[in-house]
N, C-alpha and C positions, 0 to 999 in steps of 0.2 A: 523586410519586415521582421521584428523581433521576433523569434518565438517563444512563448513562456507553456509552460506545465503543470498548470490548474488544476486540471481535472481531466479525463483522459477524452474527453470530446473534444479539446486543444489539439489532439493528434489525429482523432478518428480513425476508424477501422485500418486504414491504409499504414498509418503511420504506426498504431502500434503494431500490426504484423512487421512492419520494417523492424521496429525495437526489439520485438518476440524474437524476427531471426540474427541480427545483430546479439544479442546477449547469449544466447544457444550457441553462436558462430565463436563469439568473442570466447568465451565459457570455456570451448573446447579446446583452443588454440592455446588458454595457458594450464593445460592439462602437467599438474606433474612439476611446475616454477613455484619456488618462490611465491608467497604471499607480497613484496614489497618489489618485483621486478615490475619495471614498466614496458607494455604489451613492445611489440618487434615496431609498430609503426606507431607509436607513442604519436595519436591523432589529435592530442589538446596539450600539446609540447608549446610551454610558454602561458597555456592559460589561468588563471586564477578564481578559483570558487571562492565565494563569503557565503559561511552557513549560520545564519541567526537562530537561536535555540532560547524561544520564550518557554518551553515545555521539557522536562527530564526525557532522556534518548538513550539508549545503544545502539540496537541496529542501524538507525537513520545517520546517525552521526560518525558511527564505525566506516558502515558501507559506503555514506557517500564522501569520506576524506579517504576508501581506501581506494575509490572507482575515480577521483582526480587523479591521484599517488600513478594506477595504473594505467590511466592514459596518458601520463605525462607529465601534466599539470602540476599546481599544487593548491593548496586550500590555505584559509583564514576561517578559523571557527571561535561564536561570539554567544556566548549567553548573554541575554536582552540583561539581567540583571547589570551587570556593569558594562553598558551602552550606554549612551545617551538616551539611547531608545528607551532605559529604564528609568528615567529622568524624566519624561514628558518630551522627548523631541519627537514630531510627526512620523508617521509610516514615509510621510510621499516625501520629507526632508533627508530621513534616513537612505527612500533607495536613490534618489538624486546623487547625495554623498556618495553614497560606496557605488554606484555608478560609475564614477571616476575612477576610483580604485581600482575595482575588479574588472572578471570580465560573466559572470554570472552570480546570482544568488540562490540561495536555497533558502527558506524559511519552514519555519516548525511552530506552529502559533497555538491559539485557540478560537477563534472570530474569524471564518473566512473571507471577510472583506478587506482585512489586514493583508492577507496575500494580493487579494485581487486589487487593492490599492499600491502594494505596494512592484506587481505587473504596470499597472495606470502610468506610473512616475519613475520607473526605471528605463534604463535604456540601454539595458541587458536584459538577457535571459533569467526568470524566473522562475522557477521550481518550487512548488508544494509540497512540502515534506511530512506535513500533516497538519490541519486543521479539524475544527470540531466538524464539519461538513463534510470531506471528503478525505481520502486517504489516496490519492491516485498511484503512489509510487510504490507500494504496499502489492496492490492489485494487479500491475506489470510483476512482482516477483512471484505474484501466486498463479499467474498466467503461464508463467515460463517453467511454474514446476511441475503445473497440468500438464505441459507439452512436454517434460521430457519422463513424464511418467506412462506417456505413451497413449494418452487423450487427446482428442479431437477437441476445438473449440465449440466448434458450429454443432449443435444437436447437443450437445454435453447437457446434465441436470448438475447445479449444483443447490444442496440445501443448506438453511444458513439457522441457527439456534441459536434463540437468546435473547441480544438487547437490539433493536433498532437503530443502529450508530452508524457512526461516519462510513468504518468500516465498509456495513452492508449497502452503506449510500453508492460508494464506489463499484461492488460486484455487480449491481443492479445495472451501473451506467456501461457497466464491462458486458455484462451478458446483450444489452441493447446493441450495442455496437458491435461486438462479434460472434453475436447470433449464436448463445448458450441462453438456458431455462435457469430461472433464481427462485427456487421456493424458500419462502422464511418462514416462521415458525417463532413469532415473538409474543410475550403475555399480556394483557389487556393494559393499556397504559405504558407500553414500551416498543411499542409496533413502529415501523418508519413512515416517514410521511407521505403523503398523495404524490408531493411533489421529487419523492425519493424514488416512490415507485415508479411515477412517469418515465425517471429518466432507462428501465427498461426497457421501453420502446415497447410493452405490449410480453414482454417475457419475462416479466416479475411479479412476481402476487406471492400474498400475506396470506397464511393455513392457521388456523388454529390447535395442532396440534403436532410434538414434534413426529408424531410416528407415521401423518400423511406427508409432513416436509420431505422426508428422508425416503420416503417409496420408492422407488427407484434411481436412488440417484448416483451417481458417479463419485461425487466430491461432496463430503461430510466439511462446515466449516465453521467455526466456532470463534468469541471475544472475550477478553474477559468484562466482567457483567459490570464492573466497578470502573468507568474509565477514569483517566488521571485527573486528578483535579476535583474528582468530584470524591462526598462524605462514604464511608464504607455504611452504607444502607440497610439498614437488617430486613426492613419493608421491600427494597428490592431483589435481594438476596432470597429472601424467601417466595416471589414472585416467579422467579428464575429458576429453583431450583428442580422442579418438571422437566425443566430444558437440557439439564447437565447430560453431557454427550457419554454414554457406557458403554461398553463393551455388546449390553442387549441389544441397545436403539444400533448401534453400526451393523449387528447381523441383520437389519429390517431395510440395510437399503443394498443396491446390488450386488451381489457377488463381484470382489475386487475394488470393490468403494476404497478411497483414500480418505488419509483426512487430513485436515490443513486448522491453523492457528498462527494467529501474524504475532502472539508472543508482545509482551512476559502472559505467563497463566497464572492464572490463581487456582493451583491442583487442586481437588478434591470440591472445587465448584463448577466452573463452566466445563470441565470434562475431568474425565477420572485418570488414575494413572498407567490403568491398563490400558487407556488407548491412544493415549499420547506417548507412549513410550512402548507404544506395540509395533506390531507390524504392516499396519495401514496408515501409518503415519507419515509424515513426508515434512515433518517441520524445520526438522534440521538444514534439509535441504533447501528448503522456503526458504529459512532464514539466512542461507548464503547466499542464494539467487537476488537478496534484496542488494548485495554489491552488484551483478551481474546486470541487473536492472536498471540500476541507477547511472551504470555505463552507458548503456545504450537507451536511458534517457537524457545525458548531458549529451552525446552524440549528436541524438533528435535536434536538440534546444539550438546547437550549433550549425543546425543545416548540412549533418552529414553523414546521415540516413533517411528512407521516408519522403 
């Protein structure tokens, strides 16, 4: 049976601890190499990624043409603009085709059913690289920076400030499955939906205010308020701005709090500069763990981990 990477309920508890320790494993092995050496057992030697890119990227597009590079593989990377795809041919036409071609795809869309169609009618592995609904691959790099900063999954608080996005769609479905607390902390009209919260499994809920989100929590985590695609909002902008993460609000959650941000920022709105570029910060790191991740979720996809 295929396996594709929708959302991280695709994998469940089991499978991404397999990935969590897989990418920490992988992580440490190429300590000190080369960025372009491929790992010692080069595990997807011979295999071919297609990454479709309806949406502007760095990290996604870095990390996951550097995470084939270093297992072995190689990649075909396609902005939908000059596809056919950007012509009107179908999703399910599209992964039929490169079906053939390849031996996985990654997609980066905006319309989650675009992926989950294009799972339907592949007959390869599929990978979620973002949609306006989940972010799954994102939430495996922020998983794996909790663990190496020396956090526990299970029992963890994380609080989440701002806008109600895909993003926090994912943390929510993260903390259900591997048994962490998600308080958010969003402004009237920007809160996630019932059916975001649900997928917390009963450890996610909506505060009204950021200074009860952040009570005690572990992991400080932030968006920017403006996602892609969408008008730079002065109504929302100003909605949001209560929320911006300071230097005060981080002394109000626990002694050793981190903070995390999946990047680009818009400085001086959804967080300041003292704290993304302080000492509680851990983005950097995040945002190299998203190669790390992305390893040992084509692994997954492969059936060879999990």
């Amino acid at each position: 049976m295929t396996r594709h990477f929708l959302d991280l309920s695709d994998a469940g508890a089991a499978g991404i601890q397999a990935m969590l320790d897989d990418a920490i494993a992988r992580k440490a092995a190429r300590a000190g190499w080369p960025k372009g050496k491929v790992d010692a057992d080069a595990p997807l030697a011979g295999r071919v990624l297609a990454m479709v890119f309806e949406k502007n990227s760095t990290r996604t597009r870095v990390s996951f043409d550097m995470a084939i590079r270093q297992l072995g593989g190689t990649s075909i990377v396609m902005d939908a603009g000059s596809m056919q795809l950007g012509r009107g041919e179908s999703i399910a036409d599209t992964a039929r085709i490169l079906s053939g071609y390849v031996d996985a795809i990654m997609i980066r869309t905006d319309d989650h059913q675009k992926v989950v169609d294009m799972a339907k009618y592949a007959s390869v592995p599929v990978i979620n690289g973002l949609t306006d609904a989940s972010h799954p691959c994102q939430i495996m790099a922020d998983m794996e920076t909790i663990l190496e900063a020396g956090f526990g999954l299970p029992g963890l608080k994380v609080a989440w400030l701002g806008d109600g996005n895909n993003v926090l769609a994912s943390i929510m479905e993260a903390g259900g499955l591997m048994g962490f607390d998600v308080v958010a902390a969003c402004p009237q009209g920007y809160q996630p939906s019932d059916e975001d919260v649900a997928r917390g499994k009963g450890r996610a809920r909506v505060v009204g205010t950021p200074q009860e989100a952040v009570e005690g929590a572990d992991i400080i985590v932030t968006d920017t308020w403006i996602s892609m695609g969408q008008a730079h909002a002065e109504t929302k902008l100003a909605a949001m701005m209560p929320f911006q993460v300071t230097e005060a609000l981080m002394a109000e959650a626990k002694p050793g709090a981190k903070f995390l941000h999946c990047l680009p920022a818009h400085r001086g709105e959804e967080v300041v500069d003292a704290v993304i570029d302080g000492p509680q910060s851990l983005i950097w790191q995040e945002a190299e763990n998203r190669l790390h991740a992305q390893k040992a979720v084509l692994r997954w996809c492969f059936g060879q981990t999990g």
